[in-house]
N, C-alpha and C positions, 0 to 999 in steps of 0.2 A: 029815073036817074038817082034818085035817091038813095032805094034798094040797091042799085050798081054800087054808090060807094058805100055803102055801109058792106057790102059783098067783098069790097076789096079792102079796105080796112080790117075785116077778119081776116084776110086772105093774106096779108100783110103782116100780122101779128103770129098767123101762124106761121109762116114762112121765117118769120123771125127766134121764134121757138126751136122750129126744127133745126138753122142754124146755129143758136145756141148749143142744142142738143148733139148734135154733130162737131163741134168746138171741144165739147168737153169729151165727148167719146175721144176726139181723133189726141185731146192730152191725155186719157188716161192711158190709148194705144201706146203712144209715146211712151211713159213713163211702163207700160209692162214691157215694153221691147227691150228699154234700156236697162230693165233689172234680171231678165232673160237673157240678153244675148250672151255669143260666147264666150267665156273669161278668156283673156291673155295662156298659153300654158302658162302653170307653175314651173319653176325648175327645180331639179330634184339635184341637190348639189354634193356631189359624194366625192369622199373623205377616205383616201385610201392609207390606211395606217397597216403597213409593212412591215416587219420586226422588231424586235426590243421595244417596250414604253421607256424612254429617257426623257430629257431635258429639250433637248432638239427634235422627238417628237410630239411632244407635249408642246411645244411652243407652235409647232407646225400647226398641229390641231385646233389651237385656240384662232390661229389667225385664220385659219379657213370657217369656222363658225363664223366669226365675225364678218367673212367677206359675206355669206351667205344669207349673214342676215342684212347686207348691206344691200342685196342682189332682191331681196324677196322674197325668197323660195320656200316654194310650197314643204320643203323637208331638205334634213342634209341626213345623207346614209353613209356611218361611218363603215368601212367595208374595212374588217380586221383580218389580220392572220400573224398571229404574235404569238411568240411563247412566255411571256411578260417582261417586267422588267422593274425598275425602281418604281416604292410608293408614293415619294413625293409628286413625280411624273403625273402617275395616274390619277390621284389624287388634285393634278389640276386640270387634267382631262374631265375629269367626272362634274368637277366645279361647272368648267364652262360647258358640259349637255346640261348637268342643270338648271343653269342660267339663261342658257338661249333661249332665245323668243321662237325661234324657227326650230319643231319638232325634231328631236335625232332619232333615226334608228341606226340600231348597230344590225350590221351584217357577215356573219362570217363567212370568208368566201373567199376563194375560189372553193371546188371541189379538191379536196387535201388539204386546205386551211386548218387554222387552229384558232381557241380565243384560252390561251391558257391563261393561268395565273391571275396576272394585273388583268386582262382581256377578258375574264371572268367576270371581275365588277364593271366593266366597261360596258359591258352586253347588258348587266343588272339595272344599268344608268341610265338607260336610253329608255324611250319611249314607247319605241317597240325594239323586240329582239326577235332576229330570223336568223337561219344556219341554212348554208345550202347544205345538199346532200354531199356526204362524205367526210363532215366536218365534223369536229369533238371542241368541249371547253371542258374546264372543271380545274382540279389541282391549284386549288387557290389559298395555300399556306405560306402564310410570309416563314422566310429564310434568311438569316444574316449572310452580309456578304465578304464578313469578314470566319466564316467557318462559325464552329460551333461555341469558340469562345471570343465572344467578340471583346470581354471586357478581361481587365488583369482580375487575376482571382482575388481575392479580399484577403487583407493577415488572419493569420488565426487569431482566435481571441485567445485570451490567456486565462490558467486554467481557473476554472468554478465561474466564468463569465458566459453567458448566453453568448448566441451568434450576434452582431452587430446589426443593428437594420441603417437604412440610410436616412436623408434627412426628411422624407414624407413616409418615414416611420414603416419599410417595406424591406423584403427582401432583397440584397441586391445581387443575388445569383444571378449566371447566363441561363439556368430553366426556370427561375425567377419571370425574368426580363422576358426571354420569350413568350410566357405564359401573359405575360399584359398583353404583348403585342396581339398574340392570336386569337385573345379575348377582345381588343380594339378591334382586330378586323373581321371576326367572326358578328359583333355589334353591326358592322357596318356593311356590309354584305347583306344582314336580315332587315337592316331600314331602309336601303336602298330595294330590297323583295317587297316591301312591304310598300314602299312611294308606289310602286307600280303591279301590286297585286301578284307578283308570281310567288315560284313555288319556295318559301323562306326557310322549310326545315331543310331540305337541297342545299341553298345558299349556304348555310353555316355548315353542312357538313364537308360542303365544298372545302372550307378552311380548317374545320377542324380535322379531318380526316383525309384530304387531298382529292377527293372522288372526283372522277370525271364523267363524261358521260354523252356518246355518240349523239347525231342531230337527229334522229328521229326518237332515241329516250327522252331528249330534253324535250323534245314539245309533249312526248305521250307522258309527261313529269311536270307541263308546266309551265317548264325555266325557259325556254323561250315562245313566241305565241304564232310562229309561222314559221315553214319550212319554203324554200324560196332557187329556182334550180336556178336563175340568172335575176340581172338587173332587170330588164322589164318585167318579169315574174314577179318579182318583192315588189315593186310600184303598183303591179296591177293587183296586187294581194294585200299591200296597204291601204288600196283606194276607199277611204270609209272609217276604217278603222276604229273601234274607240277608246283603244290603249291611245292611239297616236293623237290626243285632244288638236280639235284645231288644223290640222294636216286635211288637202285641200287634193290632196295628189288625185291624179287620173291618168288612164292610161296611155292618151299621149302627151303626158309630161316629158318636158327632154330634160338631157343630162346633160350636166355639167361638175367636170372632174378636177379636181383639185388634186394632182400629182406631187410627190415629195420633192422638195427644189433643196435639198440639203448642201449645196457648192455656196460659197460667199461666203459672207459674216461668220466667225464663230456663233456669233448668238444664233441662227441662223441651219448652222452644221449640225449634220445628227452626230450625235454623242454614245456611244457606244457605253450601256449600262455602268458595267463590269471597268470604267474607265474614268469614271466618275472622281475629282481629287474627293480622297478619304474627307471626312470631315470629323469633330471631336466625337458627336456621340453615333453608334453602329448606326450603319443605313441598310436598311432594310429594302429586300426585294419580292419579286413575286413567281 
């Protein structure tokens, strides 16, 4: 009798063991399942920017980042075909890709798209950049849009007196002036190459020199980092990415399109470049 309970006392103890051991196996199961299973899709939230960069669609832009980053998504793909437009515009486009928390790619596209001018840097700005087939960017030299003399000409000086400079001690000619500008954006077009590794001697020639250049030069050049025939094509060709930091995409990601809603609000309305009220000093386009 004795030997019986001392026999079930082990018997006991191990039983209790192995329960133990099975306790903690069936939490660690738990806790692999739960860092395994399937994610929610991402959504891939695109951004259809249609003609001119202006005020009304620069504003348009900014609130579709913002909803998208409100949404979650795994990425917002700016899908372009512009021939450009004002730099203020783009210059606030560019602000909010670089801001967003939610990865942008630009994408030029359809087949016969364009990313000219402002759409140039806009491609440069993103995260990643892709052209479908048959598309072109480049010709990114700013342009006054008041013609070639934006500014009244200066008095002449009088005679045995040098030319006049202005008050930060500069030229103030119209090739003066433009010379800043295309030295600003030619600056800015090589930092933006440069945030994301592509091809910068490209970029600045882009403005200094207007160069364009089809979608299969630009990737065998660099300046952009995938070639892409539709949307699930560029999703399934992003998926991994390591331009695109952080970007989660997979290939069944759904979409979610953010279409230009330009009726309502002036604030709201697209704003036609070239329509823009003058303001004191030249504004500058792309």
């Amino acid at each position: 009798m004795g030997w019986r309970r001392t026999a079930t006392a082990e018997q006991s103890q191990l039983i209790i063991r192995c329960l133990l051991a099975l306790l903690v196996s069936a939490g660690e199961l738990c806790v692999f399942w739960s860092g395994v299973s399937a994610e929610e899709p991402r959504v891939a939230a695109v951004i259809a920017l249609d003609g001119s960069v202006g005020p009304g669609t620069a504003g348009y832009v900014v609130r579709s980042l913002s909803e998208a980053q409100r949404l979650e998504a795994g990425a917002a793909v700016l899908q372009l075909d512009t021939p450009g437009g004002l730099d203020s515009a783009m210059r606030e486009i560019i602000r909010a890709i670089l801001a967003s928390p939610v990865p942008v790619l630009a994408y030029v596209a359809p087949s016969g798209a364009r990313a000219a001018s402002a759409g140039t840097y806009i491609v440069y700005a993103a995260a990643l950049a892709a052209m479908a087939p048959g598309t072109n960017l480049g010709a990114a030299t700013p342009v006054s849009l008041f013609g070639p003399t934006p500014l009244p000409r200066p008095e002449k000086a009088p005679a045995g007196e040098g030319r006049k400079a202005d008050h930060f001690g500069t030229d103030d000619s119209p090739s003066a002036l433009l010379t800043k500008v295309t030295n600003d954006a030619a600056a800015y077009m090589r930092g933006l190459a440069t945030l994301h590794g592509r091809n910068a001697e490209w970029a600045e020639k882009a403005v200094r020199e207007a160069v364009s250049l089809p979608y299969d030069a630009a990737l065998a050049q660099h300046v952009i980092d995938l070639v892409a025939s539709d949307l699930p094509d560029l999703l399934a060709k992003a998926d991994g990415a390591t331009s695109c930091s952080g970007c989660s995409l997979t290939r069944r990601s759904s979409i979610c399109c953010y279409w230009p809603e330009y009726s309502g609000s002036p604030s709201s309305s697209r704003i036609p470049a070239c329509l823009r009220p003058a303001s004191s000093a030249p504004s500058v386009c792309w």
